[in-house]
C-alpha positions as CSV (number, residue, x, y, z in Angstrom):
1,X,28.7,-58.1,-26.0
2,X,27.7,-56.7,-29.3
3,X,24.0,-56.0,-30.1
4,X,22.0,-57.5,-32.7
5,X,22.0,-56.5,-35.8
6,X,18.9,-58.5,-37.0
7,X,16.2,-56.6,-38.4
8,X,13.3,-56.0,-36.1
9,X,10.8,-57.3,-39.2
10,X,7.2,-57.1,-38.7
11,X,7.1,-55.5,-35.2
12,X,9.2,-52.7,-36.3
13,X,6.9,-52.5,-39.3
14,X,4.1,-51.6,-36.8
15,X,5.6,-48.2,-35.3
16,X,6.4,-47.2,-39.5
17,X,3.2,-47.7,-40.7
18,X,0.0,-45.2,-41.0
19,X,-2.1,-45.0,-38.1
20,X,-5.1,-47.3,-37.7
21,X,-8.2,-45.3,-38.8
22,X,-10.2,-46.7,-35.8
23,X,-9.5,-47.8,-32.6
24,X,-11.2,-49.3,-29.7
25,X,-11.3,-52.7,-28.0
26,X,-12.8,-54.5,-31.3
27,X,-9.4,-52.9,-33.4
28,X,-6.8,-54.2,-30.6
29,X,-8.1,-57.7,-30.4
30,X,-8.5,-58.5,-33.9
31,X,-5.5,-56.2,-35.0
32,X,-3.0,-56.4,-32.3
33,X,-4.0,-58.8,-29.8
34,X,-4.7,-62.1,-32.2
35,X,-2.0,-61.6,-34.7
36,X,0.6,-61.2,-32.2
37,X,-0.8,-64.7,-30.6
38,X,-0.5,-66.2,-33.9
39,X,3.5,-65.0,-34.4
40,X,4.3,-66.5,-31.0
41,X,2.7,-70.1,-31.9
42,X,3.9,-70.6,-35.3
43,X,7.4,-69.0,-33.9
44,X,7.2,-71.4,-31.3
45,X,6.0,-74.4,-33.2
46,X,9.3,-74.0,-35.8
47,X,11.6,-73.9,-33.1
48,X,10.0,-76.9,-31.0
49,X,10.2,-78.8,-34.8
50,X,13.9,-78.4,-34.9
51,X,15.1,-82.2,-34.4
52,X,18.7,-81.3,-34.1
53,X,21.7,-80.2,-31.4
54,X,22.8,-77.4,-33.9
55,X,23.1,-74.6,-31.9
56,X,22.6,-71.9,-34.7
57,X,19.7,-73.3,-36.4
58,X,18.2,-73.0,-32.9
59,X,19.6,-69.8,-31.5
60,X,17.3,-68.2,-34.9
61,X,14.2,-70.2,-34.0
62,X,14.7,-69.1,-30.7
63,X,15.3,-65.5,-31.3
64,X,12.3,-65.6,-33.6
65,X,10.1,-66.9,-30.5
66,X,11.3,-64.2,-28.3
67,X,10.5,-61.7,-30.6
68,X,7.2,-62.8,-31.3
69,X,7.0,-63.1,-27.2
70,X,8.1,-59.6,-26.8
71,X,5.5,-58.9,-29.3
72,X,3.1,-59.9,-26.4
73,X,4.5,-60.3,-23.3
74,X,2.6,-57.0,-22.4
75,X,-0.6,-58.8,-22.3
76,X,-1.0,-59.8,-18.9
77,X,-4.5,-60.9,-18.9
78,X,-6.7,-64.0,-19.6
79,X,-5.0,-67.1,-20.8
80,X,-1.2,-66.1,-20.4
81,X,-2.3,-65.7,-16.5
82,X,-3.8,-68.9,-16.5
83,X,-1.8,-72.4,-14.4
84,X,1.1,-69.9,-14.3
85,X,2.0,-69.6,-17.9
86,X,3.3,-66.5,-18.0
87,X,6.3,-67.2,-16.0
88,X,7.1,-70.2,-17.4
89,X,7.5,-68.7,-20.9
90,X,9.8,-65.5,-19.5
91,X,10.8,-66.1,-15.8
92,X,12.6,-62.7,-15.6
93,X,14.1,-60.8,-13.6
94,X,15.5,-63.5,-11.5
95,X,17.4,-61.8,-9.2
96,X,18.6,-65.2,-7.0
97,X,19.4,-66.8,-10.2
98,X,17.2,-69.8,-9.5
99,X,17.1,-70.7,-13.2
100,X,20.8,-71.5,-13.2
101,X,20.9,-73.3,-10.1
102,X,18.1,-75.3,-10.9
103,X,19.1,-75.6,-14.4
104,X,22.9,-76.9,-13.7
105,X,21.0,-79.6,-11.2
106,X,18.7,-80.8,-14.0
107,X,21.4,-81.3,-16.4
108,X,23.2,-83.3,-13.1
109,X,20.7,-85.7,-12.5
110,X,20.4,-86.1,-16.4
111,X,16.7,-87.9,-15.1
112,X,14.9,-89.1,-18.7
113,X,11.3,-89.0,-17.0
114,X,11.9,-84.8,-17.0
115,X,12.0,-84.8,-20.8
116,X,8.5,-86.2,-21.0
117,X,5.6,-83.7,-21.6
118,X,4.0,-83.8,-19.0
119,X,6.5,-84.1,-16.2
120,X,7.9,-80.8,-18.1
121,X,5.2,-79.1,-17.6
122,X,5.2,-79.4,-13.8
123,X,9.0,-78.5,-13.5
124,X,9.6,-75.0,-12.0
125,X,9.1,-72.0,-13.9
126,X,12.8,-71.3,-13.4
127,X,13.9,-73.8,-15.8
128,X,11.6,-73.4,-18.3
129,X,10.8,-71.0,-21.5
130,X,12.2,-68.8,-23.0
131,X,15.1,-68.3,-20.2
132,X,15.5,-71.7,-19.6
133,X,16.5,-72.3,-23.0
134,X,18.8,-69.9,-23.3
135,X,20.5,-70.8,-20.4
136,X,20.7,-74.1,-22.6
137,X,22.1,-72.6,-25.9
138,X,24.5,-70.1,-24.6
139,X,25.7,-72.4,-21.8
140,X,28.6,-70.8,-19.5
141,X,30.1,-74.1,-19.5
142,X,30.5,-77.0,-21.3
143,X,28.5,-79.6,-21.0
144,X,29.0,-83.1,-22.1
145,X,26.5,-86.2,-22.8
146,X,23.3,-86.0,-25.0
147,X,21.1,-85.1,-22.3
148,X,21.4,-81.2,-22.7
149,X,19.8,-81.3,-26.2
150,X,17.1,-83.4,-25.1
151,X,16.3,-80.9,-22.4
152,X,16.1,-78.3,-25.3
153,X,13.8,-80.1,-27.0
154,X,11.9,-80.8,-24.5
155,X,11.5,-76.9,-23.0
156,X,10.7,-76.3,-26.6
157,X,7.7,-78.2,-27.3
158,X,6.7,-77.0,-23.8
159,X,7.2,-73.5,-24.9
160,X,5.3,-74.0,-28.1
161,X,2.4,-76.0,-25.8
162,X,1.8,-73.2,-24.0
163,X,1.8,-70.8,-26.6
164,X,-0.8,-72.6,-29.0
165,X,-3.2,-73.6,-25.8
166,X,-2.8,-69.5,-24.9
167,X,-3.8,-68.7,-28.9
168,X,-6.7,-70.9,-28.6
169,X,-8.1,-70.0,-25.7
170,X,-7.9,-66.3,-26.3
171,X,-10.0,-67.0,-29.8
172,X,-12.3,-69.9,-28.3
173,X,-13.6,-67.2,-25.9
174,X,-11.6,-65.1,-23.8
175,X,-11.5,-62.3,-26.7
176,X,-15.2,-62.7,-26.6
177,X,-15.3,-61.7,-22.9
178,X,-13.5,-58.1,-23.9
179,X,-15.9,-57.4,-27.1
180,X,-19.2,-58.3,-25.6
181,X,-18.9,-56.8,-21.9
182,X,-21.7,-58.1,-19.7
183,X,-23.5,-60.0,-16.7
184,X,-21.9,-63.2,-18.3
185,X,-18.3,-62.1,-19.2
186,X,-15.4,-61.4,-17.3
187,X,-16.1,-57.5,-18.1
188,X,-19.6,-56.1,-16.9
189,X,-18.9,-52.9,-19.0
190,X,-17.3,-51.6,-22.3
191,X,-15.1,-49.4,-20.0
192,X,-14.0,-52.5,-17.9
193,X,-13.0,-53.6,-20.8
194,X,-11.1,-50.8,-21.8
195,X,-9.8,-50.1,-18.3
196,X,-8.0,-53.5,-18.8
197,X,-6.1,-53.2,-22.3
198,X,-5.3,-49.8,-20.6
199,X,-3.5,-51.1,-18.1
200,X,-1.6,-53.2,-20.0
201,X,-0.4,-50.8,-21.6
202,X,0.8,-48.4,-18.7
203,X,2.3,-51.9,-16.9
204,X,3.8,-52.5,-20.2
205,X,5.7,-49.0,-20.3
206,X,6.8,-49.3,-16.2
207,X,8.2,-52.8,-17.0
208,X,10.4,-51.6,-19.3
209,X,11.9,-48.4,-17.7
210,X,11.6,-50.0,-13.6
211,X,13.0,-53.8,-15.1
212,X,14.3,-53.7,-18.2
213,X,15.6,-50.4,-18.3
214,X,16.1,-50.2,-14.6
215,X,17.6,-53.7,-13.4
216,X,21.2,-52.5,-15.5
217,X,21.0,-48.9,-14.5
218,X,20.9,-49.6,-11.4
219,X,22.9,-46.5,-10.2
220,X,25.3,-43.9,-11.9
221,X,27.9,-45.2,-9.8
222,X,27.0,-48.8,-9.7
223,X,25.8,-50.4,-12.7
224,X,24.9,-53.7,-13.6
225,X,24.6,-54.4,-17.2
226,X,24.8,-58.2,-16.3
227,X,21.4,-57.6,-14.9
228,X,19.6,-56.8,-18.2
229,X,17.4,-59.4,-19.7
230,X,18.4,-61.9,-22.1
231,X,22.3,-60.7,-21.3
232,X,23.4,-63.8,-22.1
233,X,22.0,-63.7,-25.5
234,X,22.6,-60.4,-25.9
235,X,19.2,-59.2,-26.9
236,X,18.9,-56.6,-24.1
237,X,18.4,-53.4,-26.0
238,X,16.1,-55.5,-28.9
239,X,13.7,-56.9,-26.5
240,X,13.6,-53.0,-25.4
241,X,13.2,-51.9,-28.2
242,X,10.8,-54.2,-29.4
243,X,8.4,-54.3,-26.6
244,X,8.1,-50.5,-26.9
245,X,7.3,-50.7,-30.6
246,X,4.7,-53.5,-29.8
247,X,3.4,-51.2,-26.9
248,X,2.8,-47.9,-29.6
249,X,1.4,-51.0,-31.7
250,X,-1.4,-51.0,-29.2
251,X,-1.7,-47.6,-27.7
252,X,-2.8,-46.6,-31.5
253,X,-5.4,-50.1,-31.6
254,X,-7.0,-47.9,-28.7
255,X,-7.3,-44.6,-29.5
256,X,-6.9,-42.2,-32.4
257,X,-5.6,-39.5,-33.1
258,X,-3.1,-39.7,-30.2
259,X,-0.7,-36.5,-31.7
260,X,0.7,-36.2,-28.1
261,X,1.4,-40.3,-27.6
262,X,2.5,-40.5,-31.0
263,X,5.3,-37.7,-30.2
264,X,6.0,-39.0,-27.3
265,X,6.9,-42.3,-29.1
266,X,8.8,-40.6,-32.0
267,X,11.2,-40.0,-29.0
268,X,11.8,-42.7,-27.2
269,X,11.9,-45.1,-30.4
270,X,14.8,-42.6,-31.9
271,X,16.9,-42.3,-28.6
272,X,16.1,-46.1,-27.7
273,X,18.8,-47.1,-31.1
274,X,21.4,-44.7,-29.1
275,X,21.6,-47.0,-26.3
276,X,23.3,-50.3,-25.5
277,X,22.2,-51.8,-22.2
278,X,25.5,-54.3,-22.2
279,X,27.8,-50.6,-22.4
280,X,25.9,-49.3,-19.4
281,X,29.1,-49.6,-17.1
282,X,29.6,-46.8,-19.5
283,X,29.2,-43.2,-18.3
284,X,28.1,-41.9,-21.6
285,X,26.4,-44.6,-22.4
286,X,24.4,-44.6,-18.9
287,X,23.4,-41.1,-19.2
288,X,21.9,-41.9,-22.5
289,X,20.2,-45.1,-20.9
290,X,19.0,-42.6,-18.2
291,X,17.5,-40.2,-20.8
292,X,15.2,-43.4,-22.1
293,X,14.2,-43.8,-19.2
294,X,13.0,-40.7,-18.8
295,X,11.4,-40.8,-22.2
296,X,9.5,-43.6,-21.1
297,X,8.1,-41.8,-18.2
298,X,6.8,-39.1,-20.8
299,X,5.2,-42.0,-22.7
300,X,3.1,-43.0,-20.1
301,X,2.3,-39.1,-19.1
302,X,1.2,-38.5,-22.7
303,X,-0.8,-41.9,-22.6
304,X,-2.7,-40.9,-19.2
305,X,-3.6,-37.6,-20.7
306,X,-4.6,-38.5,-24.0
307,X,-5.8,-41.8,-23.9
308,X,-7.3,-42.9,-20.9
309,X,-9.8,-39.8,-20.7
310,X,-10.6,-40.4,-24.3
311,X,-11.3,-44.4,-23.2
312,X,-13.0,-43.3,-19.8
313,X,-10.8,-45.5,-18.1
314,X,-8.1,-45.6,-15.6
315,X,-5.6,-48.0,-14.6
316,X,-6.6,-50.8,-12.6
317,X,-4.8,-54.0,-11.4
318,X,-2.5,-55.7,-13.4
319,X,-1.3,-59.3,-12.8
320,X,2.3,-57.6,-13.5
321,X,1.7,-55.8,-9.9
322,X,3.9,-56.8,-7.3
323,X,5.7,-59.2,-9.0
């Protein structure tokens, strides 16, 4: 499975440019937090506006979305918590492979009441998103009738339902709960607050070298590279490689100068274009794999020696924990 060759656009943009000149809470809601939100609707919206079964027009509008989602997906806090919306736009890993079982009986009982809205909305998180259409546009077999694109369309205006309610509620006030810390906000304190968008962070770095990094390795001896996410698709490495760019994207909103994050970055962002995570059966190619994961390890060091003393904050929980 070759990887993609798209360009990573305006995530990639974000590790290339200039440091922010300030950083706090204030800079990573209005520059990091909100415009990333916006991406993942209007990404979202184009691909749920797609009224055709033409696979390539919506493989783009779907790798669109997930980049925007990757963009994102780190934020594990506030709306995308909320009536269990973060799984049902990326229900990964799935390690029983629930979303194919459940998808293939779906597609069996062909039932037209599913495609409406809100009987959508209450189907399991398996079969849903992000994963649920893929499963859908890079089927493993062949699958006859008309009911398979109406399910596409149908996860997609889900998708893009849950990403414009999550947009709106972040701006109609759970942002406001992070910049005005209080007796009346979710936060009591500015370091709360902080604490929080820390942790996101440090959960977003672990994620990618204990899941997506991790779940292919598995071991030197016994890798799975079937297990990396978005296989299918073959978007492993990008969605790596983007969620680490999104992640420096918001350890600079936080904190500058960061000399020893920004380093730290440099690193894994160079060694990250060496890799291919569908190769990993690949000795070579798992020792390089194994060295990013390593580098990731040194991200978070650098982040929880520069950053989080100059925040006064530490890590706390993380809806991400235990999953």
């Amino acid at each position: 499975m070759k990887r993609s060759a798209l360009l990573l656009g305006p995530l990639l943009a974000l590790t290339l440019a200039a440091p922010v000149a300030r950083a706090d809470v204030a800079e990573t809601v209005e520059d990091h937090i909100l415009p990333g939100l916006a991406r993942f609707t209007a990404t979202t919206a184009t691909l749920a506006a797609i009224d055709s079964c033409e696979p390539e027009a919506l493989q783009v509008a779907w790798g669109a979305a997930f980049d925007a989602w990757v963009g994102v997906g780190h934020l594990r806090l506030g709306p995308v918590e909320e009536e269990g919306r973060v799984l049902a736009i990326a229900f990964w890993p799935d390690p029983k492979g629930m979303g194919q079982k459940q998808t293939n009986a779906l597609l069996a009982k062909a039932d037209p009441a599913v495609l409406e809205p809100a009987l959508m909305a209450e189907q399991s998180v398996a079969v849903r998103g992000l994963f649920g259409l893929e499963r859908l546009l890079w089927p493993t077999e062949t699958a006859t009738g008309d009911y398979p694109c109406a399910l596409t369309h149908a996860i997609a205006d889900d998708l893009a339902r849950m990403a414009a309610e999550i947009d709106a509620e972040w701006r109609a006030s759970f942002a406001d709960h992070l910049l005005n810390p209080g007796p009346s906000s979710r936060y009591l304190t500015l370091t709360e607050a902080r604490q929080a968008l820390l942790t996101t962070l440090i959960t977003g770095l672990e994620f990618n070298k204990d899941a997506r990094l991790g779940r292919p390795l598995g071991s030197f001896d016994k890798p799975h590279p079937e297990r990396a996410e978005a296989a299918t698709s073959g978007r492993s490495t990008r969605n790596l490689e983007l969620s680490l760019v999104a992640l420096r994207s918001l350890a600079r909103s936080l904190h500058q100068p960061i000399p020893r994050t920004e380093a730290a970055f440099d690193r894994v962002l160079a060694n990250v274009a060496k890799v291919d995570l569908s190769q990993v059966d690949d000795p070579t190619m798992w020792l390089k794999a194994d060295i990013l994961r390593q580098d990731i390890t040194a991200v978070r060091e650098a982040v929880m020696a520069e950053i989080a003393p100059a925040l006064g904050a530490g890590v706390g929980f993380n809806a991400a924990d235990g999953d």
